[in-house]
C-alpha positions as CSV (number, residue, x, y, z in Angstrom):
1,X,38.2,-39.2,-23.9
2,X,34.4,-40.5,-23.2
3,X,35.3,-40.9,-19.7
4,X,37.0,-37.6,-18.1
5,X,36.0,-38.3,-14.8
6,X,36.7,-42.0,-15.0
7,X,34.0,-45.1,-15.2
8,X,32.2,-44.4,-11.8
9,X,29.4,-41.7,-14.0
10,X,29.5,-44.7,-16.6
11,X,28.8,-47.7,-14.5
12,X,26.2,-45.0,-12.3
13,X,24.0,-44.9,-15.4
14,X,24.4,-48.9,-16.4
15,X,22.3,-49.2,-13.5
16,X,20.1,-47.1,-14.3
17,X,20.0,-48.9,-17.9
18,X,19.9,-52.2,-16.3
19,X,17.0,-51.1,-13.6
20,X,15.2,-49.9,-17.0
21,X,15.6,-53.1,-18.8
22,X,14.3,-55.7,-16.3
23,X,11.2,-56.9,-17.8
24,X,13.0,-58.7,-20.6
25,X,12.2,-61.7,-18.8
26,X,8.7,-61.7,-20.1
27,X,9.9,-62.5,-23.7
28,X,11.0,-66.0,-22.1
29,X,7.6,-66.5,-20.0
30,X,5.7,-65.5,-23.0
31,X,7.9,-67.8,-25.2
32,X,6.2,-70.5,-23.2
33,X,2.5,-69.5,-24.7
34,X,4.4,-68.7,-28.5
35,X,2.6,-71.4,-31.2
36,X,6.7,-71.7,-32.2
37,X,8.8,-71.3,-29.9
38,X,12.0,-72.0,-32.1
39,X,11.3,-69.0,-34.0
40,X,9.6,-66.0,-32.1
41,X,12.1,-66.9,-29.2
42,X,14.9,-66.2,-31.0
43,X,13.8,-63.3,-33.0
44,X,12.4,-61.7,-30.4
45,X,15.5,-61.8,-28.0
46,X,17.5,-60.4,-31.1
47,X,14.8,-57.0,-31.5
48,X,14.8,-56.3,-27.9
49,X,19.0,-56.2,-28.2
50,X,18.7,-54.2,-30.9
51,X,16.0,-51.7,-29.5
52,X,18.3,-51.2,-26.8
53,X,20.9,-50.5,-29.0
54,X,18.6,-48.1,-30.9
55,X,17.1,-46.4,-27.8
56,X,20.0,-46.2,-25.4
57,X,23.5,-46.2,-27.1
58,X,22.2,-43.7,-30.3
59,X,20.8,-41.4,-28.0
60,X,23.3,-41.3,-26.1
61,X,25.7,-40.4,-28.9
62,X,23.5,-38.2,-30.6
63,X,23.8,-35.9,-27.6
64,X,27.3,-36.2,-27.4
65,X,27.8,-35.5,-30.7
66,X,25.7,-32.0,-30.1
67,X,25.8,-31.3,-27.3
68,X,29.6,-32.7,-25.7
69,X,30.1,-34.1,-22.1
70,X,33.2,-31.6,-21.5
71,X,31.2,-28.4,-21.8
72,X,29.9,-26.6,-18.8
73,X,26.0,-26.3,-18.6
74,X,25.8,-22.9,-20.8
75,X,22.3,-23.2,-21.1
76,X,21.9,-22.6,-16.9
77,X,21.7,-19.1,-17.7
78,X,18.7,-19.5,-20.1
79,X,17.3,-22.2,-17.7
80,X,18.0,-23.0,-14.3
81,X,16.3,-26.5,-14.1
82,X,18.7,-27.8,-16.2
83,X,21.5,-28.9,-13.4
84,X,23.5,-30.2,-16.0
85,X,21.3,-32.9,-17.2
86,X,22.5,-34.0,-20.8
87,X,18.8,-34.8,-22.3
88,X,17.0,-31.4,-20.5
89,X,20.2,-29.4,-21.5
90,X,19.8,-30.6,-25.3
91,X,16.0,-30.3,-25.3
92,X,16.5,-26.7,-23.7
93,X,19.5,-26.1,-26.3
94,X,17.5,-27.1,-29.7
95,X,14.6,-24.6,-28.2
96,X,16.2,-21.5,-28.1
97,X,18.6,-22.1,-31.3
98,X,15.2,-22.7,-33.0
99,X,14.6,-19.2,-30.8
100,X,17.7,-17.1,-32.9
């Protein structure tokens, strides 16, 4: 499954996700200053929900779907910064099959 080693990794990186995300207050302040309110406030809650969507959740299975969470780190021989870190390993991975 997506979670072999339980939800403690997951909720470890929510966060991280959450730590990332804390700004998003600013769309309400700013809503204050907005010539419409009724509209930008709205539409502007929905793009940052979707952005997160886009930037987090895709990414995240993008490089699970390439590169998956139950193989060991066979790029440390190529590389040893990697440390089993899931966006160096894929970076790291994509360079040296573009390499062969």
């Amino acid at each position: 499954g997506f979670f072999p080693n339980g939800l403690k990794g997951f909720l470890f990186s929510l966060i991280i996700v959450v730590y990332a995300y804390l700004g998003i207050e600013i769309v309400a302040v700013a809503a204050g200053e907005s010539h419409n309110p009724d509209t930008t406030l709205p539409s502007a809650i929905d793009k940052v929900i979707y952005r997160i969507i886009l930037f987090y959740a895709l990414a995240m299975i993008v490089i699970l779907s390439i590169y998956p969470f139950y193989t060991k780190t066979s790029i440390y021989n190529y590389n040893k910064c990697c440390y089993n870190r899931r966006f160096v390993c894929m970076v790291t991975y994509t360079y040296y099959a573009y390499e062969i």
